[in-house]
C-alpha positions in Angstrom: 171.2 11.3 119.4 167.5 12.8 119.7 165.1 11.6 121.6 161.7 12.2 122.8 159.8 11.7 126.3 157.2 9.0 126.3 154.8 8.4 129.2 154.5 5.1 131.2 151.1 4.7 132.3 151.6 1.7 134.3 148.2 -0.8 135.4 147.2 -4.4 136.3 147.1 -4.9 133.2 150.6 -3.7 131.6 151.9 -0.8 130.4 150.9 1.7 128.0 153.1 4.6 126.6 152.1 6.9 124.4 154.3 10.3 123.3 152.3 13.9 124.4 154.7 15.5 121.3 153.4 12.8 119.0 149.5 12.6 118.9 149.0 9.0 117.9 151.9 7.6 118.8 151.2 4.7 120.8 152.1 1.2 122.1 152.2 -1.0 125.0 154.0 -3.7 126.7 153.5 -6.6 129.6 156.6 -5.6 131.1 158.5 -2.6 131.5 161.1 -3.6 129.4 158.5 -5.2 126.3 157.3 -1.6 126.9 160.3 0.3 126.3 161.4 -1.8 123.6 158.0 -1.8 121.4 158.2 2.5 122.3 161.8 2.2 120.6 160.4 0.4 117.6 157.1 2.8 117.6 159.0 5.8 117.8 160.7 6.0 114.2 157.6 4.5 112.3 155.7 7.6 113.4 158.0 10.0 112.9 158.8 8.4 109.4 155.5 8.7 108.3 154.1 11.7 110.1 153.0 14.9 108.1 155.9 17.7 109.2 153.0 19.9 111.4 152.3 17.1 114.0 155.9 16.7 114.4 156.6 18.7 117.4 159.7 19.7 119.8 160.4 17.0 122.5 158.9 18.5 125.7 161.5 19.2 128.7 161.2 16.0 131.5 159.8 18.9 134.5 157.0 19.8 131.6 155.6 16.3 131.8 156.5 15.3 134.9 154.2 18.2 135.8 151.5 17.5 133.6 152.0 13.5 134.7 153.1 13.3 138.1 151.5 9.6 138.3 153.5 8.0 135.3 156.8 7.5 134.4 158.6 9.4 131.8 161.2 7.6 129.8 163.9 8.9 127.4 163.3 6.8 124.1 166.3 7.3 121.7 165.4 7.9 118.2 166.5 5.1 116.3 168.2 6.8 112.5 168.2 3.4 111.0 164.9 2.7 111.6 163.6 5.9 110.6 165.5 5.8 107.7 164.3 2.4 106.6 160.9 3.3 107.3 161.0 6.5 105.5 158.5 7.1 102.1 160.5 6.8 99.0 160.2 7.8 95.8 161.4 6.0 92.3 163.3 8.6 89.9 164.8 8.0 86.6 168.6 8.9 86.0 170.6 8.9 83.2 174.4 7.9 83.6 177.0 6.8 80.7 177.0 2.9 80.5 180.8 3.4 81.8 180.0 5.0 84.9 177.0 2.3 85.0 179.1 -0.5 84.9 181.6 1.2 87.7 178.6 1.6 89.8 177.4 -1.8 89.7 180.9 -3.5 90.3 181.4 -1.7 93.6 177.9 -1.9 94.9 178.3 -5.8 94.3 181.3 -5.7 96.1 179.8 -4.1 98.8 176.7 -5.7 99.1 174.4 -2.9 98.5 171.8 -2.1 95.5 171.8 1.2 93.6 169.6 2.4 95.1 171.1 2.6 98.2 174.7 3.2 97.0 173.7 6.4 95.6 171.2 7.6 98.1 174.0 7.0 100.8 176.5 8.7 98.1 174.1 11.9 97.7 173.8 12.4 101.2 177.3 12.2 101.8 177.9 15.1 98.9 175.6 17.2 100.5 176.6 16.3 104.1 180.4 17.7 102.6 179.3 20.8 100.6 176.4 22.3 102.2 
């Protein structure tokens, strides 16, 4: 799992945390734990929408607790899901034989899922098995 190092700036008034890898990325909570929960949902929604340049290495915990010695720094897991879900898309066109239409649209009822997402998930499968 990835993750990347947020800062906890705590004060009288809560608790901000913002990423130093992530210009931008920012939230804040009352309590430590609303904190760290709103920094898990921030984290993908930037990253997911983020132009590839700002997106930078996670910085090494002695780097920021150098450059912060005041405030916390927290591990905040990346969340694939999320990022996934919150990810641009992009509609295509695709031509497949009414047949293999049909077969596509029994199983993805059976399973719950729209085309969409039966053949993005089948795609990255392919590619995930013949790189």
């Amino acid at each position: 799992m990835k993750y990347y190092r947020a800062i906890f700036e705590h004060s009288d008034e809560g608790i901000t945390v913002f990423f130093p890898d992530l210009k931008g990325c920012i939230t804040e909570g009352d309590t430590r734990t609303e904190a760290y929960e709103n920094a898990v949902d921030a984290l993908p929604l930037w990253l997911a929408h983020a132009q590839k340049q700002f997106i930078k290495k996670p910085s090494s915990y002695e780097k920021l607790k150098e450059k912060y010695p005041s405030d916390e720094v927290v591990e905040i897991p990346v969340d694939e899901i999320a990022l996934e879900k919150f990810a641009p898309t992009q509609r295509v066109n695709a031509v497949f034989s009414k047949q293999l239409l049909n077969e596509i649209d029994e199983y993805r009822q059976s399973k719950g899922l729209n085309r969409s997402k039966l053949l993005s998930e089948a795609v990255n499968e392919y590619m995930g098995n013949h790189p």
